[in-house]
C-alpha positions as CSV (number, residue, x, y, z in Angstrom):
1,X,99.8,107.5,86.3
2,X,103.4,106.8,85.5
3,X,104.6,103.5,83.9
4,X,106.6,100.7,86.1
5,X,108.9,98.6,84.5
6,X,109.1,94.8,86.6
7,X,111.5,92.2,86.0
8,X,109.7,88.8,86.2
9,X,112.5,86.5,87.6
10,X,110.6,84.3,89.9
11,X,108.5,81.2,88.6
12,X,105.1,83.0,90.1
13,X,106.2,86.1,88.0
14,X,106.9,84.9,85.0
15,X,103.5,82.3,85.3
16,X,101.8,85.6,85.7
17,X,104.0,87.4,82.7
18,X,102.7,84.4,80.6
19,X,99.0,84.5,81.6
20,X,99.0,88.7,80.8
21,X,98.1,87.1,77.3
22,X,94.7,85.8,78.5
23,X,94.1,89.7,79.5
24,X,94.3,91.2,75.7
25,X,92.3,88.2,73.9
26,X,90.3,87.1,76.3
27,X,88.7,90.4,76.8
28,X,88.6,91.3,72.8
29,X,85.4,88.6,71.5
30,X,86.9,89.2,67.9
31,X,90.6,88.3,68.8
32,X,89.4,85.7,71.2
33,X,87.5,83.7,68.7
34,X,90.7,83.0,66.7
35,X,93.7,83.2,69.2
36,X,95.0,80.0,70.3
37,X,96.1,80.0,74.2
38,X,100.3,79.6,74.6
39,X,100.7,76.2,76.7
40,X,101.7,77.7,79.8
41,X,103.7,74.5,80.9
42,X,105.8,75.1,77.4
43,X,106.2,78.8,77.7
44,X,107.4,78.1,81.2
45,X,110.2,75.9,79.8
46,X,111.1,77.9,77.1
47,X,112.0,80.9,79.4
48,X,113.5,78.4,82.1
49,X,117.1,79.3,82.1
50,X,118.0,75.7,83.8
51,X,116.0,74.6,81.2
52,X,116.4,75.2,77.9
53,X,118.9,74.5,76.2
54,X,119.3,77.9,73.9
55,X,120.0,79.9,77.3
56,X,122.8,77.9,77.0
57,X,124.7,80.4,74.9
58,X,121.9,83.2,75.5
59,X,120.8,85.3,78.4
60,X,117.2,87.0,78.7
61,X,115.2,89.3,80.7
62,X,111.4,89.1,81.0
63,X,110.1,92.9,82.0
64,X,106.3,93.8,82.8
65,X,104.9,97.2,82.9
66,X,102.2,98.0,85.1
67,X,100.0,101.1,85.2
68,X,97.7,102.2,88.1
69,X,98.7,99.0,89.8
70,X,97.4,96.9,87.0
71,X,99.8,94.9,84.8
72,X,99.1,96.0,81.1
73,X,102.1,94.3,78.9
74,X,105.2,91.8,78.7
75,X,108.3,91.9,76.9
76,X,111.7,89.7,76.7
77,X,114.8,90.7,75.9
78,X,117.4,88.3,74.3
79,X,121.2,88.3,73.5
80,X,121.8,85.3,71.4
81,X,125.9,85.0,71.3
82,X,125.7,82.1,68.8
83,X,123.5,84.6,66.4
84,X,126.3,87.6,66.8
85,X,128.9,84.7,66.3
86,X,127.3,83.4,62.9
87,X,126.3,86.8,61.8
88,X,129.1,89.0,62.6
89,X,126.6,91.6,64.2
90,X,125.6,92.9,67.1
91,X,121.6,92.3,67.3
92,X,119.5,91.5,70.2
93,X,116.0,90.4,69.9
94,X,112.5,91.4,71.5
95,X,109.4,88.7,71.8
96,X,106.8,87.4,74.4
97,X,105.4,91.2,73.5
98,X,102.0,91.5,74.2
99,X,100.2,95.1,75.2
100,X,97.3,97.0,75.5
101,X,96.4,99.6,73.3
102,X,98.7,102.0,74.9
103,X,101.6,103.6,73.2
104,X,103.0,104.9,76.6
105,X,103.2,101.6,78.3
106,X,104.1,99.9,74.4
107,X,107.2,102.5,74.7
108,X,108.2,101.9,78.4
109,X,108.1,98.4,77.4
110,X,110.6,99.0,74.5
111,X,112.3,101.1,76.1
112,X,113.0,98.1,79.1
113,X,114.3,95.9,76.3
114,X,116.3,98.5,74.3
115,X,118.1,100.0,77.6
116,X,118.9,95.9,78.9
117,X,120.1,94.9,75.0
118,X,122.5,98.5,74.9
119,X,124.0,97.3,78.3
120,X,125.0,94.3,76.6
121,X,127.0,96.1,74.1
122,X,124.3,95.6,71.2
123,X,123.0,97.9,68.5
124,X,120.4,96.6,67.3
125,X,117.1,95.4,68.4
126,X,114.5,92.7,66.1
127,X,111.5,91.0,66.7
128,X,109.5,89.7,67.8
129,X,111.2,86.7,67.8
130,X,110.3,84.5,70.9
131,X,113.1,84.1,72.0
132,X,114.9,82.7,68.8
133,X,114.8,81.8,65.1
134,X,114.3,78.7,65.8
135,X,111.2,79.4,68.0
136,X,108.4,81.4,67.5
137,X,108.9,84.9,65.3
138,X,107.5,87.4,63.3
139,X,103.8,89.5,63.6
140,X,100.4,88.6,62.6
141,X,100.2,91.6,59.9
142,X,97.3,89.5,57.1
143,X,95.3,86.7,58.1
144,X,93.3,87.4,60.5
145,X,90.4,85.9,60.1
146,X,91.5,82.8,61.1
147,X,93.2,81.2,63.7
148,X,97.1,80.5,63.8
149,X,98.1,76.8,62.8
150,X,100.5,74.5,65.3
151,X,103.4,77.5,66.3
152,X,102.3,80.4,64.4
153,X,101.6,83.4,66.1
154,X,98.6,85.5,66.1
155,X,98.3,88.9,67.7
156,X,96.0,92.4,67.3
157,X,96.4,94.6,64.7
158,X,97.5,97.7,66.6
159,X,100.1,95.9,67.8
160,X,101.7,97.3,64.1
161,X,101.4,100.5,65.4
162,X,102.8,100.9,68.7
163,X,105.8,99.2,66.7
164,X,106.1,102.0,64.4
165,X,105.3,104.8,66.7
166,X,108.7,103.6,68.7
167,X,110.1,104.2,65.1
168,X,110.4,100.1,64.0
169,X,110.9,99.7,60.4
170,X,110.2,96.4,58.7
171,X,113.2,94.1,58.2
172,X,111.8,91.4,56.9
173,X,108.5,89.5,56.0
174,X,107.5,85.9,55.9
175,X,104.6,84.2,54.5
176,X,102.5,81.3,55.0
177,X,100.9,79.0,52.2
178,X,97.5,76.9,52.4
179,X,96.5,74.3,49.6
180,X,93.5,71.8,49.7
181,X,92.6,69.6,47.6
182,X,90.6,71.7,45.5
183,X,93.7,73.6,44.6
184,X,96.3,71.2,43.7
185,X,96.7,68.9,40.6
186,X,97.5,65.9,42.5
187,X,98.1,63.5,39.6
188,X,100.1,66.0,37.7
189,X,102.2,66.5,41.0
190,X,102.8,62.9,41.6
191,X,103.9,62.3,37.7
192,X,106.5,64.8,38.4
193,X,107.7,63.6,41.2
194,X,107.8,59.8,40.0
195,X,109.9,61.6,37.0
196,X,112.4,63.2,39.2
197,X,112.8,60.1,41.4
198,X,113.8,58.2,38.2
199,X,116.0,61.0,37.2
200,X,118.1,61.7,39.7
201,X,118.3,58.1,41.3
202,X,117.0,59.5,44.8
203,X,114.6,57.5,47.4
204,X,111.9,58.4,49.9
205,X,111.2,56.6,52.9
206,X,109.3,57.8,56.2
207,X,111.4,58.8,59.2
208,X,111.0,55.6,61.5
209,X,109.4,56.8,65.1
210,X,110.7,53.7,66.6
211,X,114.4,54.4,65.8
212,X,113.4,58.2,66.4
213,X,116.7,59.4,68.5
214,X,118.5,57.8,65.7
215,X,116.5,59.4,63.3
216,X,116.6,62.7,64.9
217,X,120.7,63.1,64.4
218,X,120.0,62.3,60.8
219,X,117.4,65.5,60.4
220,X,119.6,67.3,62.5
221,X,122.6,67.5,60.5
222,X,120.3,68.1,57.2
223,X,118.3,71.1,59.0
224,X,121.7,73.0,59.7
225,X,123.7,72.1,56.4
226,X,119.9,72.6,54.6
227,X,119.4,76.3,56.2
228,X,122.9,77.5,56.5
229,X,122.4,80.1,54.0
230,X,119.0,81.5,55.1
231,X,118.5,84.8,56.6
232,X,119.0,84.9,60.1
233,X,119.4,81.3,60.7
234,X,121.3,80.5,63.5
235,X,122.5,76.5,63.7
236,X,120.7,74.2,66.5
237,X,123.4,72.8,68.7
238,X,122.5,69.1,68.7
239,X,121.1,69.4,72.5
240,X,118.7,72.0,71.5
241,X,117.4,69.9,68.4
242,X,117.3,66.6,69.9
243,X,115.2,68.5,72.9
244,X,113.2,70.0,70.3
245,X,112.6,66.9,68.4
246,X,111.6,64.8,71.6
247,X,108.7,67.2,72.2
248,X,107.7,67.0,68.5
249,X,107.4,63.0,68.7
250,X,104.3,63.5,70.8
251,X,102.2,64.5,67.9
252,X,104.5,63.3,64.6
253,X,102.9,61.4,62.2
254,X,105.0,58.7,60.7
255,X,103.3,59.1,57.5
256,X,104.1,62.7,57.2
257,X,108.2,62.7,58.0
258,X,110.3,61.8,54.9
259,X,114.1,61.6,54.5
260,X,115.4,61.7,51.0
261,X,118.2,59.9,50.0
262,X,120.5,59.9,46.8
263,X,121.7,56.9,44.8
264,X,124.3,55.5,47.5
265,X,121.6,56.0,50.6
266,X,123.0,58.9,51.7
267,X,120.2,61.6,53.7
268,X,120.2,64.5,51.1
269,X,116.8,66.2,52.2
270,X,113.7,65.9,54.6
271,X,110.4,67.3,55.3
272,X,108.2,67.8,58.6
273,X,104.8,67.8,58.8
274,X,102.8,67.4,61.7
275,X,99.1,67.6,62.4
276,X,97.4,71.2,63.2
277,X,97.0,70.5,67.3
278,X,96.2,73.9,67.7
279,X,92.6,72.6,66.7
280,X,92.8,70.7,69.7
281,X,94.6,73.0,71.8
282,X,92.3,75.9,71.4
283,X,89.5,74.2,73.9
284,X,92.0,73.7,77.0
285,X,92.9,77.4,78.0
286,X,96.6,76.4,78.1
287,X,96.4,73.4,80.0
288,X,95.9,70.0,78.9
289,X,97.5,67.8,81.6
290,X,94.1,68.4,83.6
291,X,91.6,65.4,83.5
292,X,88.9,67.8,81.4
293,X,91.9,69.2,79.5
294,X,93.1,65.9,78.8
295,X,89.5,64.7,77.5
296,X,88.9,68.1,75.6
297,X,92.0,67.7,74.1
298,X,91.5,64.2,72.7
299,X,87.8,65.2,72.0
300,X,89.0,67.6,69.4
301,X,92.1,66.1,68.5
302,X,89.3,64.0,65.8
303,X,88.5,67.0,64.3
304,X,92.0,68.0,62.7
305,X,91.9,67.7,59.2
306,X,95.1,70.0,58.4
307,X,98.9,70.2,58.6
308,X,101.3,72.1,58.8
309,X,105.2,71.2,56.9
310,X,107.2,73.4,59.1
311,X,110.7,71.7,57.4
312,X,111.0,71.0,53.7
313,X,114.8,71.2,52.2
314,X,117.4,69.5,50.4
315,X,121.4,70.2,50.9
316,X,122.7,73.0,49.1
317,X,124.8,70.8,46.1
318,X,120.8,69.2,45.3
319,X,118.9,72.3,44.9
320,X,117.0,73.9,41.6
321,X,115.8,70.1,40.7
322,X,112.4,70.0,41.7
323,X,113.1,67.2,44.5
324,X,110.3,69.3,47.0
325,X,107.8,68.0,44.5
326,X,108.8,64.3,45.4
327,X,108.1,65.8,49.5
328,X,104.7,67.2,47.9
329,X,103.4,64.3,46.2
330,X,104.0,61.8,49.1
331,X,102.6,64.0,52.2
332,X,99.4,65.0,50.1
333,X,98.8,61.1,49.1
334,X,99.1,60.2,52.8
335,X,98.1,63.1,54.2
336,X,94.6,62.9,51.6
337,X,94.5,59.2,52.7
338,X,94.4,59.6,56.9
339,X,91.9,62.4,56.5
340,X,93.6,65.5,56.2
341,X,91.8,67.8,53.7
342,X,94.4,71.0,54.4
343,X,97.8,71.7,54.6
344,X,99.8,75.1,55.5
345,X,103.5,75.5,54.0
346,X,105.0,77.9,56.9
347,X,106.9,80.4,56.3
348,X,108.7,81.9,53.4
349,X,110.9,84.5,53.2
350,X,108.5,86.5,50.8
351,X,112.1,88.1,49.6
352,X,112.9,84.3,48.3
353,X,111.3,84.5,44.7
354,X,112.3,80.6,44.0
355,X,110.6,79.7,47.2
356,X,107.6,81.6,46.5
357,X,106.7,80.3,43.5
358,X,107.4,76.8,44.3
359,X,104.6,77.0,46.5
360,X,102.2,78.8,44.2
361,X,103.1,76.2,41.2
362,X,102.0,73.3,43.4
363,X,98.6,75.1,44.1
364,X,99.6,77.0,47.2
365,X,98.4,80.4,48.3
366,X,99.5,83.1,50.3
367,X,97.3,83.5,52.7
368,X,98.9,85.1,56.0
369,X,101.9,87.3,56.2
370,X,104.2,88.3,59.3
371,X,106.5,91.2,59.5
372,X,109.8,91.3,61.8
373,X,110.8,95.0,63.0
374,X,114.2,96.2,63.4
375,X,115.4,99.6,64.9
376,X,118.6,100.8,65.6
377,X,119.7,100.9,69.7
């Protein structure tokens, strides 16, 4: 039977494209007992073009394939303008993918998303990336015998090959760090950090929730002058950030958000951590805004003993001092302290040597790793 190629455009199609996932892990018992459900009520906003603010200066397309009447995988295109603007290219992106173990329909699929990206005069495609840089990206490719932390991805391991049968070649990788306290020299750690404090005249304090909007215009400006120089970053305009920090408030920890400042109490670094609710997540099947959701949710909620730093950086003019170890030392006191046992660092560039073995001379291990495909259009 031939492949069809859909367009999801209406909100009962693209609920449906969402809930395909369900169809490849909840049938698989070995990916199931790892993969975290996508909340469908965040998916749905993400790919809301009235919504979200990144379809602001972006466009998408969400396709489905169906075989023998059956839908059997997802894709969505992306054209990010602000990406070609920064980067002087012509890229598009892929994400959302998610297929059986079929390299005809896996090709249709690309196919779909390499014939909408040429139309819009790119040459390039990457991914996945759902749907940005700042969202969700790269593929599951070590790790998996456990499941993803708070916005990581997980996925099936052929899903490697149906991206190098289309003729994908690996772009980039990224890696995530774990560290316990069984693997860090805590005192050691905090002397250094006390030492660097002293040297350069710098201070720590905790992002204050209550002044949180405030707050969030402070990290704001860091992230962007902070990540400038990364590859593939593409800066958050303030709408997206501020959206993106309102939705993070729900589950921030005070203890765990730091802003560093220099000797005249100016913001000069920060770093994000927030609590693994993945752990939580896991048991709700997408949904937590039911009544058993809700109680499920805060049922297990009391079982998250690890974190994840998604944000650690200083500005450019204050790097290669060591100030991440005065970040370090403060979220594993307080993280130690509230009951948090765990932490993941996520992700590296594995191509950033400095970056790597930051994280391994505080304790840190590589323990999963991500690829991001590229092919020419």
């Amino acid at each position: 039977m031939p492949i069809k190629i859909r367009e999801a455009k209406t909100k009962k199609e693209i609920r449906e494209y969402i809930k395909f996932a369900w169809k490849i892990y909840r049938r698989n018992p070995e990916l199931n007992k790892y993969w975290v459900p996508p909340l469908i009520a965040d998916y749905e906003k993400t790919l809301d073009t009235s919504r979200y603010p990144l379809w602001e200066h972006a466009e998408r397309a969400c396709f489905t394939a169906w075989k023998e009447g059956e839908m059997v995988g997802t894709i969505t295109a992306t054209v990010n303008y602000r990406h070609n603007e920064t980067h002087h290219d012509k890229v598009g992106f892929w994400g959302f993918f998610e297929c059986m173990n079929d390299k005809e329909v896996a090709t249709a699929l690309f196919d779909a998303a390499k014939a909408w990206l040429s139309a819009k005069g790119l040459n390039a495609m990457r991914g996945p990336i759902s749907p940005s840089m700042n969202d969700q990206l790269g593929m599951l490719a070590k790790g998996y015998d456990s499941p993803p932390v708070f916005l990581m991805t997980y996925n099936p391991p052929y899903y490697h090959d149906l991206c190098k049968h289309y003729g994908f070649e690996v772009v980039q990788e990224l890696v995530a760090f774990i560290v316990d306290q069984t693997t860090i020299d805590y005192p050691r750690l905090k002397r250094l950090a006390d030492s660097l404090t002293q040297r350069y005249k710098v201070k720590l304090r905790k992002v204050r929730l209550k002044q949180w909007q405030d707050e969030a215009k402070i990290l704001f400006k860091l992230y962007n002058a902070a990540w400038e120089k990364n590859w593939g970053f593409v800066p958050f305009t303030e709408k997206s950030f501020m959206q993106l920090a309102a939705d993070l408030k729900q589950i921030a920890d005070e203890d765990l958000l730091y802003i560093l400042e220099n000797e005249k109490g100016e913001p000069i670094g920060c770093s994000i951590s927030l609590p693994d609710v993945n752990v939580a997540l896991k048991h709700v099947n997408g949904n937590p805004f039911t009544p058993l959701g809700l109680i499920k949710f805060l049922w297990y909620s009391r079982k998250i003993k690890t974190i994840r730093t998604i944000i650690m950086g200083v500005l450019p003019e204050y790097r290669n001092r060591g100030l991440d170890s005065i970040f370090h030392a403060a979220t594993i006191e307080n993280g130690l302290r509230k009951g948090f046992n765990t932490a993941e660092l996520s992700w590296v560039l594995k191509s950033n040597s400095q970056m790597m073995k930051l994280g391994e001379a505080i304790g840190a291990k590589p323990y999963k790793e991500y690829l991001i495909y590229e092919k020419p259009i």
